[in-house]
C-alpha positions, 0 to 999 in steps of 0.5 A: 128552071131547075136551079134555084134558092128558094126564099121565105121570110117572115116580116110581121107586116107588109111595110119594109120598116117592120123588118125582118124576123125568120129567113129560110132558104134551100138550095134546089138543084134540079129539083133535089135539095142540096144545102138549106140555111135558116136564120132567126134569134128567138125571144127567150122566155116568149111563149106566144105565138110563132107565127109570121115572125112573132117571138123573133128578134128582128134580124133585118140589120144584124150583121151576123145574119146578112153575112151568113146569107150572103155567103148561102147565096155566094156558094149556091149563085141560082136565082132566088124564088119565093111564091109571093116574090116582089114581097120578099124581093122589096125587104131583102134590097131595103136591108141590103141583103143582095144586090139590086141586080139580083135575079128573083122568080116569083113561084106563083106566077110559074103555077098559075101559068104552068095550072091556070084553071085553079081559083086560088094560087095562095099558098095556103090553098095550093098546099092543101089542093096537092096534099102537101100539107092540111095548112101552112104554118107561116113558119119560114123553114116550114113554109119554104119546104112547102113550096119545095114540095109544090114545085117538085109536083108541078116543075114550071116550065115558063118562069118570069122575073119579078117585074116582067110583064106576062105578054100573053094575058097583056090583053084581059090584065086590066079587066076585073072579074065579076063578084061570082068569079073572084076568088081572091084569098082574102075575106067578103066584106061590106065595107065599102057597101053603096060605094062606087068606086072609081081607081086612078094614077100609077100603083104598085098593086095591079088595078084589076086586082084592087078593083076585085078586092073593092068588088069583093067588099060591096062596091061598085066600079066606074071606070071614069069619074061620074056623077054616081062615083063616091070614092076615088081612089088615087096612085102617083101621077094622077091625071083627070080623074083627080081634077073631076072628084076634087070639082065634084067634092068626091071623097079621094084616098090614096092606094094605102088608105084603101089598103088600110080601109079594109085592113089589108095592110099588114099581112103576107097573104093580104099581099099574095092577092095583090101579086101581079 
């Protein structure tokens, strides 16, 4: 895919009720930039600190703003990539910013299919390995030209819509690795030290990686509920597993609350370790 808009947004925080505060897109064709758009309304007088949006208006609701994004996207119609897709994809149709049928391609699953040796597919991490930059600002125009770069360097031959399921690792997509060989851009912990930790029901967040990031803080994992599990913690549509903690006075959580335990709820790159 050689023609594409690529996206980046600042939001302060991962839930969609905080908004949106800087967009920048830039339109590729063929691996050269054709046309770019920014769009963010600073705070007169803010003097801290700029990043992920901060000492920016919200901007999700303005009407100026989704009119001028709207037509970007109408004279430049290529699919919309952002490195951390299914973020940006879940603010821009809660706003109404584009339509629900609108295609989004998430850049770091092309790298990690295209390079699939690395340790880490964050930004941050990829930006400095290729010498694009020595760190991302988490300013939108300047991350979005970051992620122009990386792409330029790679060109991605396979490309997978956000929500496509990638087939040829189907088979190992629900194992977690061991503690020496995670490498998720997200700090070590012992909060969850003399857990054992078991997961269930449906989620948004891939079950492997939230066993990594519990791995990751110093629990253990059991894949059923047995009389060692401390933790269960529990998605929508939860079966078994949930009747056996209640009987057994396990203590249960829902995905947010764990989220929420090991503060990973409020930050873009809390999310990027979460994309499947």
């Amino acid at each position: 895919m050689k023609d594409m808009l690529l996206l980046d947004l600042e939001t302060q925080s991962y839930p969609v009720e905080s908004g949106i505060y800087e967009v920048a897109c830039l339109a590729v064709r063929d691996y050269e930039i054709v046309d770019q758009l920014y769009l963010g309304k600073e705070i007169e007088g803010y003097r801290g600190d700029k990043r992920w949006g901060y000492g920016f208006h919200d901007i999700s609701g303005d009407p100026e703003s989704i009119a001028r994004f709207r037509e970007f996207v109408a004279q430049h119609p290529f699919p919309i990539v952002a490195h951390n897709c299914g973020f940006d994809k879940k603010f821009l149709l809660h706003y109404g910013w584009v339509e629900s049928d609108y295609p989004f391609y998430c850049a770091m699953r092309a790298v990690r299919r295209a390079v699939p040796s690395l340790e880490s597919y964050a930004l941050p991490k990829l930006v400095s390995l290729y010498d694009i930059a020595a760190t991302v600002e988490h300013r939108a125009l300047s991350d979005v030209l970051n992620l122009y770069e990386l792409l330029r360097l790679i060109r991605p031959q396979v490309w997978l819509k956000v929500g496509e399921r990638d087939h040829r690792n189907r088979r190992f997509s629900n194992r977690p690795k061991s503690k020496p060989k995670i490498h998720l851009p997200l700090p070590t912990t012992t909060v969850l030290a003399g857990e054992t930790v078991c997961f269930t029901g449906k989620s948004e967040y891939p079950r492997h990686i939230m066993q990594e990031i519990a791995i990751k803080n110093g629990a253990e994992i059991s894949q059923n509920v047995t009389a060692t599990t401390t933790l269960l913690v529990v998605g929508t549509k939860a079966g078994s597993k949930l009747d056996k903690a209640l009987a057994r006075g396990i203590a249960i959580v829902s995905d947010e609350e764990s989220m929420a335990m090991l503060n990973l709820g409020g930050s873009k790159e809390s999310a990027s370790a979460l994309e499947p």
